[in-house]
C-alpha positions as CSV (number, residue, x, y, z in Angstrom):
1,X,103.6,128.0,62.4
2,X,106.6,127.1,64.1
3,X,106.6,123.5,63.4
4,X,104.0,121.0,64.6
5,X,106.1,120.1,68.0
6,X,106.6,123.0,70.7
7,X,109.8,123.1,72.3
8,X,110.5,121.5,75.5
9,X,112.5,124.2,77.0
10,X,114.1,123.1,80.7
11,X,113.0,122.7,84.4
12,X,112.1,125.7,86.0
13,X,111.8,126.5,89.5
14,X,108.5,127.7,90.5
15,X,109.3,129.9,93.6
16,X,112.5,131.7,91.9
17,X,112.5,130.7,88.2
18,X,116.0,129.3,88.0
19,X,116.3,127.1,84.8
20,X,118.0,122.8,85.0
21,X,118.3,121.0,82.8
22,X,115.9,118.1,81.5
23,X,117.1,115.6,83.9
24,X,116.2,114.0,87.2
25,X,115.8,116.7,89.1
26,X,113.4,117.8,91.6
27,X,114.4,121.0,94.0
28,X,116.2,124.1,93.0
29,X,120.0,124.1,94.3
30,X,119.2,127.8,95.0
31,X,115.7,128.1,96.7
32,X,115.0,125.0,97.3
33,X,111.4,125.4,95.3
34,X,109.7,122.8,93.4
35,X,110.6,122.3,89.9
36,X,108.5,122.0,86.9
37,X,108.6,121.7,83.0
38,X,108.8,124.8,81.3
39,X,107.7,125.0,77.7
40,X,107.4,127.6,75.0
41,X,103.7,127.2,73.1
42,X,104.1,130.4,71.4
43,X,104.4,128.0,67.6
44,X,101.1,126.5,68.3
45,X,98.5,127.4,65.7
46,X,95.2,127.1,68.2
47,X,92.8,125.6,64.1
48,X,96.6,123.3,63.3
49,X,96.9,122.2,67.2
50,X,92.6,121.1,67.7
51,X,93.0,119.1,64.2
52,X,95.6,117.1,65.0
53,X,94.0,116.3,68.5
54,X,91.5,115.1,67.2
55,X,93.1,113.0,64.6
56,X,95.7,111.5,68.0
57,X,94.8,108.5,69.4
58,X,92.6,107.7,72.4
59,X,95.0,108.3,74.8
60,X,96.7,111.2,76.5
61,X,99.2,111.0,73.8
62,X,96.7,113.3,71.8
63,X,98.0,116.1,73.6
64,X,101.5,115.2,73.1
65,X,102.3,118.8,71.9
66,X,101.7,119.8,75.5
67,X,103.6,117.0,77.5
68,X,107.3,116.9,77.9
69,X,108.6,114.8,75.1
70,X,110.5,115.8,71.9
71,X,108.1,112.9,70.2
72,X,105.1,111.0,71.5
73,X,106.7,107.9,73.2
74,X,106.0,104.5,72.5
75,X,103.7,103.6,75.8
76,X,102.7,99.3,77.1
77,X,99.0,100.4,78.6
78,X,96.9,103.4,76.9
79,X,95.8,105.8,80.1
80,X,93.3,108.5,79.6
81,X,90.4,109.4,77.3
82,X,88.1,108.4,79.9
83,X,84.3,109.3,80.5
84,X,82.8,112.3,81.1
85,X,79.3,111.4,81.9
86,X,76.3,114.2,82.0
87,X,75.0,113.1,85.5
88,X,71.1,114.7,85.7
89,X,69.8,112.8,88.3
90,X,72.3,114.0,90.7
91,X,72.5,117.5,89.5
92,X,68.5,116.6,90.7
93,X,69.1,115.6,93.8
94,X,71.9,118.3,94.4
95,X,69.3,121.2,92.7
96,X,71.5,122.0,89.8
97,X,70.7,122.3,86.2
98,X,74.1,120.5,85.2
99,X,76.7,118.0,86.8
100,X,79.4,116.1,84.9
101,X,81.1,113.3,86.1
102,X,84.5,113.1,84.9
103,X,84.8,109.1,85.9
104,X,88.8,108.6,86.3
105,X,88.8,105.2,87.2
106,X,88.1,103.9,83.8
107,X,91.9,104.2,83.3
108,X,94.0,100.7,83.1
109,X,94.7,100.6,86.9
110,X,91.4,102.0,87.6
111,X,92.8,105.8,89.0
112,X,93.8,108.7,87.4
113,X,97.3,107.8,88.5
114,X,97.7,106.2,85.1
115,X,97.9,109.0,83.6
116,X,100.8,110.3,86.0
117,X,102.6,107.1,85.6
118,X,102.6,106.7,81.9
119,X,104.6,110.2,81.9
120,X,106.7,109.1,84.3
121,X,107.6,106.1,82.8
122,X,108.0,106.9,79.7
123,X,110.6,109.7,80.5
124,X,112.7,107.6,83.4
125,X,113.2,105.4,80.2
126,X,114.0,107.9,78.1
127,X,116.2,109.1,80.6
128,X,118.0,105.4,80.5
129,X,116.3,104.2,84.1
130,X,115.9,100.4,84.2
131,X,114.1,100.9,87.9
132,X,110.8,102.7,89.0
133,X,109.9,103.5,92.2
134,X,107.2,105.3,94.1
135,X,106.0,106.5,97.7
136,X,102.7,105.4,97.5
137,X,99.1,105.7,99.3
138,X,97.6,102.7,96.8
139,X,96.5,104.1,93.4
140,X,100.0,105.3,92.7
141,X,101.4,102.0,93.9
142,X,99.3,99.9,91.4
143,X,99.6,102.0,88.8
144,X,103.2,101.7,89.1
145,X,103.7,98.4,89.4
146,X,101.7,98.1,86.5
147,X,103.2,100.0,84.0
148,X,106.9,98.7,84.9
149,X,105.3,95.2,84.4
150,X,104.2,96.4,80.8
151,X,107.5,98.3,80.0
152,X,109.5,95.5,81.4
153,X,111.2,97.6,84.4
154,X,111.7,96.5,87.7
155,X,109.8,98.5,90.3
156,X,109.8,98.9,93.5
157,X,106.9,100.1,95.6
158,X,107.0,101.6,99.1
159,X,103.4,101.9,100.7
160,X,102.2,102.4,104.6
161,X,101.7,99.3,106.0
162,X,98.0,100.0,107.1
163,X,97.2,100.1,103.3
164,X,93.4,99.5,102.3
165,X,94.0,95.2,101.4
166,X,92.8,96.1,98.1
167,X,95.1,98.1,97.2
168,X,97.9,95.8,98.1
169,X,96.2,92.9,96.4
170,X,96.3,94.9,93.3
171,X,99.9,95.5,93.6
172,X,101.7,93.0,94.3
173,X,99.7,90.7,91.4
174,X,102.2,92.7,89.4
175,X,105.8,91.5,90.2
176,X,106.6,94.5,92.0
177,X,109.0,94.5,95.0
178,X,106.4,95.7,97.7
179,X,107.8,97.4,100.6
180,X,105.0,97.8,103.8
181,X,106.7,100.7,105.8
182,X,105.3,101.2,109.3
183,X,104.4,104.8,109.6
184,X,102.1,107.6,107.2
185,X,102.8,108.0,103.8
186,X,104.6,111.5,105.2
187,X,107.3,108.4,106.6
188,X,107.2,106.4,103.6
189,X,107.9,110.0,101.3
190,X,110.8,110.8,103.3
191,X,112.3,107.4,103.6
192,X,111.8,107.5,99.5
193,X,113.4,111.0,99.1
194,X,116.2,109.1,101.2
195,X,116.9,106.4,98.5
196,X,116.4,108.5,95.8
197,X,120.2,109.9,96.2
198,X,121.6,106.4,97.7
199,X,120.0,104.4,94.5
200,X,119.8,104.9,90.6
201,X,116.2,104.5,90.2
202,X,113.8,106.5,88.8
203,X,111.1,107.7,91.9
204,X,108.2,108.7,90.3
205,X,106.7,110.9,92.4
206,X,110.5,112.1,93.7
207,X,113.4,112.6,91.7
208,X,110.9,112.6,88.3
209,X,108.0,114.3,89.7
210,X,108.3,117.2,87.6
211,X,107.4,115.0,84.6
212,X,104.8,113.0,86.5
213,X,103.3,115.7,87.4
214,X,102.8,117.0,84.0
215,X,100.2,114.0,83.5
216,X,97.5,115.7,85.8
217,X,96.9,118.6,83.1
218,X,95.7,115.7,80.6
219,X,92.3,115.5,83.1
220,X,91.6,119.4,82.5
221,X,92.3,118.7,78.8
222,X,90.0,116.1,78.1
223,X,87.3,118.0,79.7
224,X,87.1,120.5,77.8
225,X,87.9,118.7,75.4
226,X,84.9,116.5,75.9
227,X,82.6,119.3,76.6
228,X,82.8,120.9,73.1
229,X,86.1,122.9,73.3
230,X,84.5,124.9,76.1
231,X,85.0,125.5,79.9
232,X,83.0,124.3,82.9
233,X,82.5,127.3,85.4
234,X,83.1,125.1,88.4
235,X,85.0,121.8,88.8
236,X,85.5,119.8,92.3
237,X,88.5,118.0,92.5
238,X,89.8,116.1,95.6
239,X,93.3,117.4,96.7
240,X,96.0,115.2,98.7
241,X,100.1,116.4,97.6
242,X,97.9,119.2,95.8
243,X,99.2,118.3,92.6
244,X,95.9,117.1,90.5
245,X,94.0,120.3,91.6
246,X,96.6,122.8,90.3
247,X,97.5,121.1,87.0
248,X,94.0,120.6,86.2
249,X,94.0,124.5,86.0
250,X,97.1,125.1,84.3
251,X,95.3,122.4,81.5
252,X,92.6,124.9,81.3
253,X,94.6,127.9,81.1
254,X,97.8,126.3,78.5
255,X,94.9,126.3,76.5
256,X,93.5,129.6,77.3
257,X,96.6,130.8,76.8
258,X,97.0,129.6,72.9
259,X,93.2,130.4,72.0
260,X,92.0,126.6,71.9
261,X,89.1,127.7,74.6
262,X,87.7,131.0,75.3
263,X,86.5,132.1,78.5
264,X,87.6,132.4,82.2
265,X,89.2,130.1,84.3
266,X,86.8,127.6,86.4
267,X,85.7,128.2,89.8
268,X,88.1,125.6,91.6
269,X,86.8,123.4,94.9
270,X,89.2,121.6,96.8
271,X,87.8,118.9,98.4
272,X,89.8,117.1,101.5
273,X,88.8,114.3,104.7
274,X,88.4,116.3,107.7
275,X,91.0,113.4,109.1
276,X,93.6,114.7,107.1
277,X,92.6,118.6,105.9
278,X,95.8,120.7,105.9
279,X,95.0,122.8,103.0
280,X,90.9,122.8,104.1
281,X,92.3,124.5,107.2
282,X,95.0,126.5,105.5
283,X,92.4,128.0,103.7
284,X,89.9,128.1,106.3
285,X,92.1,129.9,108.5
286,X,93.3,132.4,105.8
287,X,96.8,131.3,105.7
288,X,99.1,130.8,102.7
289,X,101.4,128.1,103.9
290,X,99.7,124.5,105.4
291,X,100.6,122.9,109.2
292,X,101.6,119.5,108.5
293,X,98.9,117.1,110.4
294,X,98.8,113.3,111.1
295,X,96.4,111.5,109.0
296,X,93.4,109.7,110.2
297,X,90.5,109.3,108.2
298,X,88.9,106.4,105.8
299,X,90.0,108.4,102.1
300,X,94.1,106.7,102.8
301,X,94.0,107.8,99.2
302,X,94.3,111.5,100.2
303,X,95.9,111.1,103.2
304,X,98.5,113.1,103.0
305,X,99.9,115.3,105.7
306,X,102.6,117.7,104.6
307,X,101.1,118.2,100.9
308,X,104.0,119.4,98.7
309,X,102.2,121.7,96.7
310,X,99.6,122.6,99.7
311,X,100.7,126.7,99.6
312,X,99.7,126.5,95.4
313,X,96.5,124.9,95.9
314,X,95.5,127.8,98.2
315,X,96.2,130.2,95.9
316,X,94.9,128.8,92.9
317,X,91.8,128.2,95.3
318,X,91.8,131.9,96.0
319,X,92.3,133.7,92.3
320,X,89.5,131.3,91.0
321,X,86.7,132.6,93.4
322,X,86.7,128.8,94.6
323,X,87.4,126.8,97.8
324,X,88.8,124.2,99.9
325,X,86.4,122.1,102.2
326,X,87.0,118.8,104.4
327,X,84.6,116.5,105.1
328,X,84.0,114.1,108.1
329,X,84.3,110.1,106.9
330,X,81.0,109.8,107.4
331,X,79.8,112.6,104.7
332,X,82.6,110.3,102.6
333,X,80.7,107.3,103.0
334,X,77.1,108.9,102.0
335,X,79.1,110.9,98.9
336,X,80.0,107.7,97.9
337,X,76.2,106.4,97.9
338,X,75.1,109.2,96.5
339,X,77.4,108.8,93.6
340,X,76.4,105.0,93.2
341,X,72.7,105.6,93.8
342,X,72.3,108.3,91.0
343,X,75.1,107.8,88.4
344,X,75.6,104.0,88.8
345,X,79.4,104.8,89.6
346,X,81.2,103.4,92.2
347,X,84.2,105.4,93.5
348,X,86.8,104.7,96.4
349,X,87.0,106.8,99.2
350,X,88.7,109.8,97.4
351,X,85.4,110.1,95.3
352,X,83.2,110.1,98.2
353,X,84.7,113.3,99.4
354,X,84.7,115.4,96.4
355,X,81.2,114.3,95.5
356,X,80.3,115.1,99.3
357,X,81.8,118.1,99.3
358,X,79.9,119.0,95.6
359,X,76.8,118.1,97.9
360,X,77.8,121.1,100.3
361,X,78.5,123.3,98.2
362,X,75.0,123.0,96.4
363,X,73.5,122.6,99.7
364,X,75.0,125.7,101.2
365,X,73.5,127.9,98.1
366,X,77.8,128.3,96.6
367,X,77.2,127.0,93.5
368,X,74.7,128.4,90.9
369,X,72.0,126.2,89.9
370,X,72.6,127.4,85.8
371,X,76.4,126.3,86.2
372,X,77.9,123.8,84.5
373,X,79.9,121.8,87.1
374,X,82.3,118.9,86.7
375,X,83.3,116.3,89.9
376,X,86.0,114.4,89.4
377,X,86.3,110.9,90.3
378,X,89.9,109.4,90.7
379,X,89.4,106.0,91.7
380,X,87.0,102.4,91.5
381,X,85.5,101.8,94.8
382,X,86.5,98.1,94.1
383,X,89.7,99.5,95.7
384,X,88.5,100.7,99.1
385,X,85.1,98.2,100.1
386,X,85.6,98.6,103.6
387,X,84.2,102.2,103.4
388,X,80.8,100.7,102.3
389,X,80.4,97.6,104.7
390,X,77.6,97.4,106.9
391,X,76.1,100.7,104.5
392,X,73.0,98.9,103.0
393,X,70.6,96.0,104.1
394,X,70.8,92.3,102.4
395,X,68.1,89.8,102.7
396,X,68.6,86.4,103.6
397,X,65.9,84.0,102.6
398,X,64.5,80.3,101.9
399,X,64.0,79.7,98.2
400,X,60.2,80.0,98.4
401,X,57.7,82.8,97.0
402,X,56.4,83.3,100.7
403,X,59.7,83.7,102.7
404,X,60.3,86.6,100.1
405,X,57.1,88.0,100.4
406,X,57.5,87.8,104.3
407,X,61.4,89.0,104.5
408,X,61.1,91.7,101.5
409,X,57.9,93.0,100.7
410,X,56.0,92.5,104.5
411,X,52.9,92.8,104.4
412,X,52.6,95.2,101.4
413,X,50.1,93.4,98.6
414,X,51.8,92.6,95.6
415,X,49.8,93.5,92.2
């Protein structure tokens, strides 16, 4: 072998392959593509590379070898590593013979975002940033202010001012500077994308998205990871920029690619809110490029008009036999029941629509009742309670044995 690092090799862009530098960049100067990290794996032993995962700590510095560092970073809060629970009563209730919950929102911040953000950060300060920014629709925003708090940067937070209160509650506790814009998160993005050439600060999702992005593929690690070295054959993942759902697969297939799994790529299910479903309808409509919408639904999380990388979650969507669906807020609201009532997890809002669109697809007859599906969950539904008010029934009684008999049980006879 090679050595026991792979090489970090540059940015690349994704529509015409030009090459940058690995510096704050974002868009190509020639296409004006998205840019990512491009890396040569060719040194990787597949028996070298598994041992020393499993020897790396519990957290996504494990798979340091495949994130964009010369050396594993020193990092304040430990993000990843989280459960993947074997869910059998709702692959019952759903008529399949095997569900996995891949429960995000045991990270520190309680979203996947963590995993984003401690990339992020870690490189803006290896880059020699002393601020951290973000365009937020809440997760990102806590997660953020978070990390800066533990790496002892300032931060700044820009999030739309109709924010979940929960969300805001759980930044600001942090320090951050929190900036309420009137408008979507589309307004918010643009107004970031703005200051990111006025200001020298890091924007996480902007001028260093091509390293925070790179934090998405530890998810499709872990589970396979987690599930033995193998592959699932379908996993449902919510999509808002578009991001998560296509570096999950490009997790799966690094590894594919160096012989740590065998096997094909997943089936991959995009799920989206029917209030804000411009990839659903992309895909729906057979197109490859998405119509920007305005949001209005109940998952803010995923509300997302004009999702950046929209045109490669169609075609990942495509080439994997999968699909994207939207679903209306109230399917969102009885996915996120559904969840509670058979796993005991709660999600936010962004879980209630995958796991209501993994109820569709097992409904509608899509999904093979001897496949081995994963739903991923991204968030705590601490984080969005509004979606569940007024959802179940609460007794109010006197404290006496016969009010509770009365209220509760009526007139059934209690053994």
């Amino acid at each position: 072998m090679r050595g026991s690092r792979c090489r970090v090799e540059s940015l690349r862009c994704k529509e015409c392959a030009q090459e940058y530098p690995l510096e704050a960049r974002f868009v190509c100067d020639n296409c004006f593509g998205p840019l990512e990290v491009a890396y040569d794996f060719s040194g990787l032993d597949a028996a070298e590379t598994r041992r020393k995962i499993q020897a790396g700590p519990q957290t996504i510095w494990r798979y340091a070898d495949f994130l964009p560092f010369e050396r594993p970073p020193q990092t304040a809060l430990a993000a990843g590593v989280t459960p993947l629970i074997k869910a059998d009563r709702l692959a019952e209730r759903l008529g399949l013979r095997e569900v996995w919950v891949k429960n995000d929102a045991a990270n520190p911040t309680h979203s996947f975002k963590d995993r984003v953000v401690t990339v992020a950060v870690a490189k803006a300060r290896e880059l020699g940033y002393d601020v951290v920014a973000c365009a937020s629709t809440g997760n990102l925003a806590n997660s953020v202010a978070a990390h800066a708090a533990a790496a002892g940067l300032e931060s700044y937070v820009f999030i739309p001012s109709d924010l979940e209160e929960q969300k805001i509650l759980a930044t600001g506790v942090y320090g951050t500077h929190l900036v309420a814009v009137r408008g979507s998160y589309d307004d918010v993005n643009r107004l970031c994308t703005e200051l990111s050439f006025e200001r020298d600060w890091a924007f996480v999702n902007v001028n260093v998205r091509p390293y925070y992005a790179e934090g998405s593929k530890t998810l499709g690690y872990e589970i396979a990871e987690q599930l033995g070295w193998e592959l699932p054959d379908r996993v449902v993942v919510p999509i808002a920029s578009g991001s998560l759902f296509t570096k999950v697969a490009q997790g799966f297939e690094e590894w594919l690619d160096i012989g740590l799994i065998k096997g094909d790529l997943p089936v991959m299910n995009g799920a989206q809110a029917a209030g804000c479903s411009p990839v659903a309808r992309a895909f729906a409509d057979d197109m490859s490029v998405c119509r920007p919408v305005r949001p209005d639904t109940i998952a803010k999380s995923l509300a997302i008009g004009d999702p950046a990388d929209g045109p490669y979650a169609l075609e990942l969507a495509r080439r994997s036999g999968g699909g994207i669906e939207a679903v209306c807020d109230d399917e969102i609201r009885d996915g996120i029941r559904l969840l509670a009532e058979t796993t005991g997890i709660f999600t936010e809002t962004a879980g209630g629509v995958t796991t209501a669109v993994l109820s569709r697809l097992a409904e509608r007859g899509d999904i093979d009742p001897a496949e081995r599906v994963v739903a991923t969950i991204t968030g705590e539904g601490l984080k969005t309670l509004d979606a569940v008010r007024g959802s179940f029934e609460t007794y109010e009684i006197e404290p006496r044995a016969d009010a509770f008999a009365e209220a509760v049980e009526g007139d059934r006879v209690v053994a």
